[in-house]
C-alpha positions as CSV (number, residue, x, y, z in Angstrom):
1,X,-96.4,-96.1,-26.7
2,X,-96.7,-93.6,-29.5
3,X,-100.0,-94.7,-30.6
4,X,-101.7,-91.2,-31.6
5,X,-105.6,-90.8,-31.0
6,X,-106.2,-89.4,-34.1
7,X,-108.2,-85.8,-34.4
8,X,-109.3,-86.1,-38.0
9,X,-113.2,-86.1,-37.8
10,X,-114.9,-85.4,-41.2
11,X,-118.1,-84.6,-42.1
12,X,-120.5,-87.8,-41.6
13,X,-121.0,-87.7,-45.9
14,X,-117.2,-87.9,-46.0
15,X,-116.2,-91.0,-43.6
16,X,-116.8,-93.2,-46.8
17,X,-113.5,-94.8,-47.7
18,X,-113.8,-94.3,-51.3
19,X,-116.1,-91.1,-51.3
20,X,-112.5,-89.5,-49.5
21,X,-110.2,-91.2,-51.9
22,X,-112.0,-90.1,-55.4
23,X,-112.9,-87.0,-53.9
24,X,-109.3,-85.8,-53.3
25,X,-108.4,-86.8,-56.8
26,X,-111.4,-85.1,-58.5
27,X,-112.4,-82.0,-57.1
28,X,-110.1,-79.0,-58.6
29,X,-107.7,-77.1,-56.2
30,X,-105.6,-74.2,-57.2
31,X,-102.1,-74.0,-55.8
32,X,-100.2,-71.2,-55.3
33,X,-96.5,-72.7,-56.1
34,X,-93.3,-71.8,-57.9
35,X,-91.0,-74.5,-59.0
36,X,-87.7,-75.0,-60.1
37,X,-87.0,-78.5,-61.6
38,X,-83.3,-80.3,-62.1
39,X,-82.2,-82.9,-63.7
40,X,-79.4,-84.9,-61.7
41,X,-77.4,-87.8,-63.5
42,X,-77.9,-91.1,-62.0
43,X,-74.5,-93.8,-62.6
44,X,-75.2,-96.1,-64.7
45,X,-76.7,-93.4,-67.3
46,X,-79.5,-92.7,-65.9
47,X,-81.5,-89.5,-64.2
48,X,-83.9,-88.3,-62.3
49,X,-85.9,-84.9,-62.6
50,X,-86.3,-82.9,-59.0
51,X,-89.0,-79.6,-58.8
52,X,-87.8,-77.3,-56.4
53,X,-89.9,-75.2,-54.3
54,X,-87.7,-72.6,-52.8
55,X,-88.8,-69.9,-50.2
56,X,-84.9,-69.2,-48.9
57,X,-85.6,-71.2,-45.8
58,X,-82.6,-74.0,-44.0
59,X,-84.7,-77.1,-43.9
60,X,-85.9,-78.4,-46.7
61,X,-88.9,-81.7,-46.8
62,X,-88.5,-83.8,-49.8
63,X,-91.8,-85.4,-51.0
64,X,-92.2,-89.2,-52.6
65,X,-95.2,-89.2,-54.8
66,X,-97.3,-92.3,-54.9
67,X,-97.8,-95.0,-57.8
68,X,-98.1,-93.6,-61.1
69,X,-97.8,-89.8,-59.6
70,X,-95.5,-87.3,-60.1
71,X,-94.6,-83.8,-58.5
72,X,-97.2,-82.8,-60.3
73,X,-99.8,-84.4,-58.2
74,X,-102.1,-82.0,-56.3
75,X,-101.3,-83.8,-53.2
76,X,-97.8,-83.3,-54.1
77,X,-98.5,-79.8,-54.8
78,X,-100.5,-78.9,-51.7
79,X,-98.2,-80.3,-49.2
80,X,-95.2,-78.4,-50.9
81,X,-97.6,-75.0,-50.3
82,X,-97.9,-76.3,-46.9
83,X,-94.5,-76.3,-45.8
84,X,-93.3,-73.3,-47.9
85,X,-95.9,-71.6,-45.6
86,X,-94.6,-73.3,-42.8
87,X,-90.7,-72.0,-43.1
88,X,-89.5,-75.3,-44.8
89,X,-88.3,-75.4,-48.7
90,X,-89.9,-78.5,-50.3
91,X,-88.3,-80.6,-53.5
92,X,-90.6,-82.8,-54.9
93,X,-88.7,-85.3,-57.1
94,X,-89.9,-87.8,-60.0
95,X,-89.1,-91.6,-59.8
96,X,-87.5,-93.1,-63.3
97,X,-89.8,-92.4,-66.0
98,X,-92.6,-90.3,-63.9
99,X,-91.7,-86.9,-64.9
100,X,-92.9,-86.8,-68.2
101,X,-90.3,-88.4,-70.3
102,X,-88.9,-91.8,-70.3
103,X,-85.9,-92.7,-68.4
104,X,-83.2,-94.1,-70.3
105,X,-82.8,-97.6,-69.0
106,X,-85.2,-100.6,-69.1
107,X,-85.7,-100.4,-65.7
108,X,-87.8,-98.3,-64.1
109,X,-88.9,-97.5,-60.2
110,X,-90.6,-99.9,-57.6
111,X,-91.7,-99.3,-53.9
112,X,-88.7,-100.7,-52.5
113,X,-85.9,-98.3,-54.8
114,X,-84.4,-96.6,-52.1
115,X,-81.2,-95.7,-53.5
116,X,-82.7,-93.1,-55.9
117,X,-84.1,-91.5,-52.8
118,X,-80.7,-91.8,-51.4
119,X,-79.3,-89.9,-54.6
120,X,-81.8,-87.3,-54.0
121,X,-81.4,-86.6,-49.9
122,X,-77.3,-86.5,-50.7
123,X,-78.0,-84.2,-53.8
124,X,-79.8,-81.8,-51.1
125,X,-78.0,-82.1,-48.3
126,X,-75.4,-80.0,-49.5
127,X,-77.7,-76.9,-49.3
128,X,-79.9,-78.3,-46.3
129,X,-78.1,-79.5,-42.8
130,X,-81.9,-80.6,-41.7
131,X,-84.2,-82.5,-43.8
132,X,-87.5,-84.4,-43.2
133,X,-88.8,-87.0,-45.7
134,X,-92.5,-86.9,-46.7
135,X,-93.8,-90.4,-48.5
136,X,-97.0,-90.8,-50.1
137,X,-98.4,-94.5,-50.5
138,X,-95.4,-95.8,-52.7
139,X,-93.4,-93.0,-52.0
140,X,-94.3,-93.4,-48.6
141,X,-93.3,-97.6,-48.1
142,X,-90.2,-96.7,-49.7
143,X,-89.5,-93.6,-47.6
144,X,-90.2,-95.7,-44.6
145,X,-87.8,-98.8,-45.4
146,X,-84.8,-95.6,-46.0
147,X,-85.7,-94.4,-42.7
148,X,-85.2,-98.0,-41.3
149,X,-81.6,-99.1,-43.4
150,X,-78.4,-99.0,-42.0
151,X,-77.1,-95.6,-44.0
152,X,-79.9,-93.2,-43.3
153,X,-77.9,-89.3,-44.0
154,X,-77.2,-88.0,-40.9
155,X,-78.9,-84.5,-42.2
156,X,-82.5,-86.1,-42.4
157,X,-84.4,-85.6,-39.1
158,X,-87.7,-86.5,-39.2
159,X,-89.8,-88.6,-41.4
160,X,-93.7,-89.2,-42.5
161,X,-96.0,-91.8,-44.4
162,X,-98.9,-90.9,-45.4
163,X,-101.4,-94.0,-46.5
164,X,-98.3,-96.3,-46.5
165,X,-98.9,-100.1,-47.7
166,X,-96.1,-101.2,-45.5
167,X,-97.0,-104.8,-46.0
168,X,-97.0,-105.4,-49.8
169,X,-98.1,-108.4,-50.3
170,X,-100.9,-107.9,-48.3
171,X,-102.0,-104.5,-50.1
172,X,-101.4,-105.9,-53.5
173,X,-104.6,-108.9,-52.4
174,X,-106.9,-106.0,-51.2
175,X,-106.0,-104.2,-54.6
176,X,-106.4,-107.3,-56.9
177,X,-109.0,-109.3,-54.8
178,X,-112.0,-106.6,-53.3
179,X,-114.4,-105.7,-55.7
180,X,-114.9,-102.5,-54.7
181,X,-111.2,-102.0,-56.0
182,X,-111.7,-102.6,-59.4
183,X,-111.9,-98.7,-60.5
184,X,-108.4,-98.4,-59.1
185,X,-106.7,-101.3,-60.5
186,X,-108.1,-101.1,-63.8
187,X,-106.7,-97.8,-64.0
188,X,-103.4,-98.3,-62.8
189,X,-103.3,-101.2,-65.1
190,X,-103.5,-99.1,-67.6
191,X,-101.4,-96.7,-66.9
192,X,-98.4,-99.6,-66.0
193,X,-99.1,-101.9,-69.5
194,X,-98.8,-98.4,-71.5
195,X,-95.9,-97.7,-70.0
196,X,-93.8,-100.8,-70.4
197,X,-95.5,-100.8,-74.1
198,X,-93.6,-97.8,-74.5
199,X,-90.3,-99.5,-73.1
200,X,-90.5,-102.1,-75.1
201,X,-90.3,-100.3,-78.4
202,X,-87.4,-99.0,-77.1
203,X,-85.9,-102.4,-75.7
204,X,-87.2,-104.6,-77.5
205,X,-84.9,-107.5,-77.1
206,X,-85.5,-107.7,-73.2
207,X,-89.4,-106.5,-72.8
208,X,-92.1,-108.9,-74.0
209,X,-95.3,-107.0,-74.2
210,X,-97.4,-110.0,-75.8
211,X,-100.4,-110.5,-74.4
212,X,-99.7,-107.7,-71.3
213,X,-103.5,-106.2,-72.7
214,X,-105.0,-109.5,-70.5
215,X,-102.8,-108.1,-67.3
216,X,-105.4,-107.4,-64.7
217,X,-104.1,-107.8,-61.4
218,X,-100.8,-106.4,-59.2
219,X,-99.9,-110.1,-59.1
220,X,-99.0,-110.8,-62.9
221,X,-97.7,-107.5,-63.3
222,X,-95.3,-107.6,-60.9
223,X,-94.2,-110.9,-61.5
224,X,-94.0,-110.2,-64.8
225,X,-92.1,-107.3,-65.0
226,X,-91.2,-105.3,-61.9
227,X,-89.6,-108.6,-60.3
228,X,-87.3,-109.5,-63.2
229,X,-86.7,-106.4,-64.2
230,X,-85.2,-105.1,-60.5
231,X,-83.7,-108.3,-59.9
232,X,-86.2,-110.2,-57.8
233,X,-87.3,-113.7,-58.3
234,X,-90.7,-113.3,-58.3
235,X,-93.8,-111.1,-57.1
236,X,-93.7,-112.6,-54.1
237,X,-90.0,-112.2,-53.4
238,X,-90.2,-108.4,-54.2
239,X,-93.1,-107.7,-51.8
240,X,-91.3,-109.3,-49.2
241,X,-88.0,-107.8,-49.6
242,X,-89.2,-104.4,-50.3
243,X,-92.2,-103.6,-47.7
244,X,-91.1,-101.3,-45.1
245,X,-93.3,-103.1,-42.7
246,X,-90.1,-105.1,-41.3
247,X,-88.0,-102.0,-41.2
248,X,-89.8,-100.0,-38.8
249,X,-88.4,-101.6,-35.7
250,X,-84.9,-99.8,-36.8
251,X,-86.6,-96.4,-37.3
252,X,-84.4,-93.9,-35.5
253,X,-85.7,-90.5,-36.2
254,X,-89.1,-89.3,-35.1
255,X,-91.5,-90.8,-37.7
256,X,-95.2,-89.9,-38.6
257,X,-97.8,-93.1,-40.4
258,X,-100.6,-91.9,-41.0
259,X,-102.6,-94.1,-42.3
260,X,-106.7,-94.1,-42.2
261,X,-108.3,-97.7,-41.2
262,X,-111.1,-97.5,-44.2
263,X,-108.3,-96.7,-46.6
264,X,-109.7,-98.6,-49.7
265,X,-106.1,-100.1,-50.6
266,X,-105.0,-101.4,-46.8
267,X,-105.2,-104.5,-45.4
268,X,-105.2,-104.9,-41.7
269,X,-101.6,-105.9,-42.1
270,X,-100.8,-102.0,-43.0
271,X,-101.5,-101.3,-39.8
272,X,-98.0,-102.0,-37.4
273,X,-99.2,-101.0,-33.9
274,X,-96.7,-104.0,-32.3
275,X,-93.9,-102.0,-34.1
276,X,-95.4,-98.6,-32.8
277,X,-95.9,-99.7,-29.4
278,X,-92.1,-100.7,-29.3
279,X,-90.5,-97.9,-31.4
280,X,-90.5,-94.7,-29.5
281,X,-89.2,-92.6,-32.8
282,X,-92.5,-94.3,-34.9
283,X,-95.6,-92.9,-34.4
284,X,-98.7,-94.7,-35.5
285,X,-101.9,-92.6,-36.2
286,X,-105.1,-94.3,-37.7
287,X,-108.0,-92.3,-37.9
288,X,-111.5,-94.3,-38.9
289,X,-111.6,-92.4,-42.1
290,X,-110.0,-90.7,-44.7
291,X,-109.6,-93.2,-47.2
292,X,-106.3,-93.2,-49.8
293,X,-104.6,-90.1,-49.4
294,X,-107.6,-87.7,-48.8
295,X,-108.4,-86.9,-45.4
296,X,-110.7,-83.9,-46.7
297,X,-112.3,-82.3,-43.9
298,X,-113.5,-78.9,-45.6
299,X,-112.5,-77.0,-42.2
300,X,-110.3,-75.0,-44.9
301,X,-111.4,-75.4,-48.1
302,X,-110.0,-77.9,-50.1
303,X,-106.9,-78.4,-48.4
304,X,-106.3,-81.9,-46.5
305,X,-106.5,-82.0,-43.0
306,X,-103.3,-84.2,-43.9
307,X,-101.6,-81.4,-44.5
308,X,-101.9,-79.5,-41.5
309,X,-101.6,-82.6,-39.1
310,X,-97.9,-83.1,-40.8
311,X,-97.0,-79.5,-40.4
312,X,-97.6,-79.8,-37.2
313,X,-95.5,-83.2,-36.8
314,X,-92.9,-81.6,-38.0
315,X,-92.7,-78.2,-35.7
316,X,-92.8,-80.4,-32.7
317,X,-89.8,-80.6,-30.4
318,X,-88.4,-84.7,-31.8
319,X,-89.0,-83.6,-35.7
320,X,-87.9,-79.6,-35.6
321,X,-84.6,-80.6,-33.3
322,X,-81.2,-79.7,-34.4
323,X,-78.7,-81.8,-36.5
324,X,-76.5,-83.7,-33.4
325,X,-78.7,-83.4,-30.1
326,X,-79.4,-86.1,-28.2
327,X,-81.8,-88.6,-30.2
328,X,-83.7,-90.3,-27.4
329,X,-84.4,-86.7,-26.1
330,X,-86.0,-86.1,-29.2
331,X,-88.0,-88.8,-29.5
332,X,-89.1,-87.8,-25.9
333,X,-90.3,-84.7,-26.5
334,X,-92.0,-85.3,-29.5
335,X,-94.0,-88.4,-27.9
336,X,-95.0,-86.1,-24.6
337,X,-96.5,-83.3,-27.3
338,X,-98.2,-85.6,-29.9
339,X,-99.7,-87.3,-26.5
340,X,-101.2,-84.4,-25.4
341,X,-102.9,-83.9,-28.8
């Protein structure tokens, strides 16, 4: 049962849900870290801009930021310290239109798109014969539902979601319906309206942006425009078919979620400890706190206990193995460390 008992304990000021998750966004960090970015040329006409953190190393992490982010995010940023530090290259890449400029198409990303991570890993793989996948929130349900589809690369060996809404649906109500929310919806509201405002002057003929100002919840949003615009019926009929929730039975590499149980934007559905309990390649930690990607601890600084607990995922036995050794083994040894803490 790879349940993990969690060994994040913060400070008793710091086991608020929300004090974590505004507190990682707002307190100021500086990050060591040199970047390279690409552009790689989607088909269809599209692209996608990858940052590169390079230390000369053979594996190589590749982070998924979360809704709204980019690889500029200090979250992003810290973790690619992190693993540059650990002997891993990181490349952080940008969904469609996250990098700064708009991408060319009308369509844009959603937490389901896993073929653009799929252009990504094959676009790396060249370089890198072992490769773990790192998912933030977004970043981190779509890295998860990769990790469980038929055609996962045979380079990628490890994988881990950190404050993952693997049940959509579910996370969208806690987003639209608690009250405590409102700060975070309002403001990714904003940030999604302006952004398909800006789409629509360039397609005008197939975006509608009348009356989008009165938008105030996931639910008309999505139905409004991520559904039809990625070819779903409805909001409900993209939640469903893109949480990673009912993937993670076919998870085959060792797998971290990390997710904390007062995380703000989870609902109790978020949580998959059936799956865990019958997947021996997923592993299911839920600390009481640590809110919406923050887990601050202050045992170093500013840095995320998060990051450290993933670094150390990924040098166990199941997560550092070679390309083509026995998988079950793996999982094995991985399970027997993360059990003894």
């Amino acid at each position: 049962m790879p349940i993990i008992q969690s060994a994040f304990h913060p400070p008793l000021f710091l086991r608020n849900g929300h004090a974590q998750t505004i507190l990682a966004a707002l307190l100021p960090r500086r990050i060591e870290l040199r970047v390279e970015r690409e552009r790689v040329e989607l088909p269809g006409g599209d692209f996608l801009d990858l940052d590169w953190a390079r230390g000369g190393n053979k594996r190589l992490a590749i982070l998924s930021h979360g809704l709204e982010g980019s690889s500029a995010n200090k979250y992003i940023r810290g973790m690619a310290a992190a693993l540059i530090a650990a002997g891993w290259d990181a490349l952080a890449w940008n969904f469609r239109g996250c990098s700064g400029e708009p991408n060319r198409l009308v369509r844009f990303y959603h937490s389901g798109e896993t073929g653009d991570l799929a252009s990504v890993i094959e676009r790396a793989a060249g370089a890198y014969p072992r490769i773990a996948l790192i998912g933030f929130s977004l970043g981190g349900n779509m890295t998860l539902k990769y990790l469980g589809e038929p055609q996962v690369h045979p380079a990628v060996i490890a994988g881990v979601g950190i404050s993952v809404p693997v049940d959509l649906a579910a996370s969208s109500r806690a987003l639209d319906r608690r009250w405590a929310n409102r700060i975070y919806l309002r403001r990714f509201m904003a940030s999604l309206i302006s952004k398909v405002r800006a789409k629509a002057l360039l397609f005008p003929d197939q975006l509608d942006v009348a009356g989008a100002g009165r938008i105030r919840t996931f639910a008309e949003f999505d139905g409004r425009y991520t559904a039809p615009l990625h070819g779903f019926r409805d909001a409900s009929d993209y939640w469903t078919r893109s949480s990673a929730r009912q993937y993670l039975q076919r998870v085959a590499v060792p797998t971290l979620l990390l997710n904390a149980r007062n995380d703000p934007f989870l609902a109790p559905e978020c949580f998959p400890y059936p799956e865990a309990r019958e997947n021996p390649a997923l592993f299911l930690e839920t600390p009481e706190s640590g809110g919406h990607v923050g887990f601050l601890d202050f045992a170093h600084g500013l840095q995320p206990w998060s990051e450290r607990r993933i670094v150390e995922f990924l040098a166990s036995p199941g997560a550092s193995r070679e390309v083509g050794s026995n998988a079950n083994a793996g999982h094995s040894d991985c399970l027997s460390r993360d059990m003894r803490g």
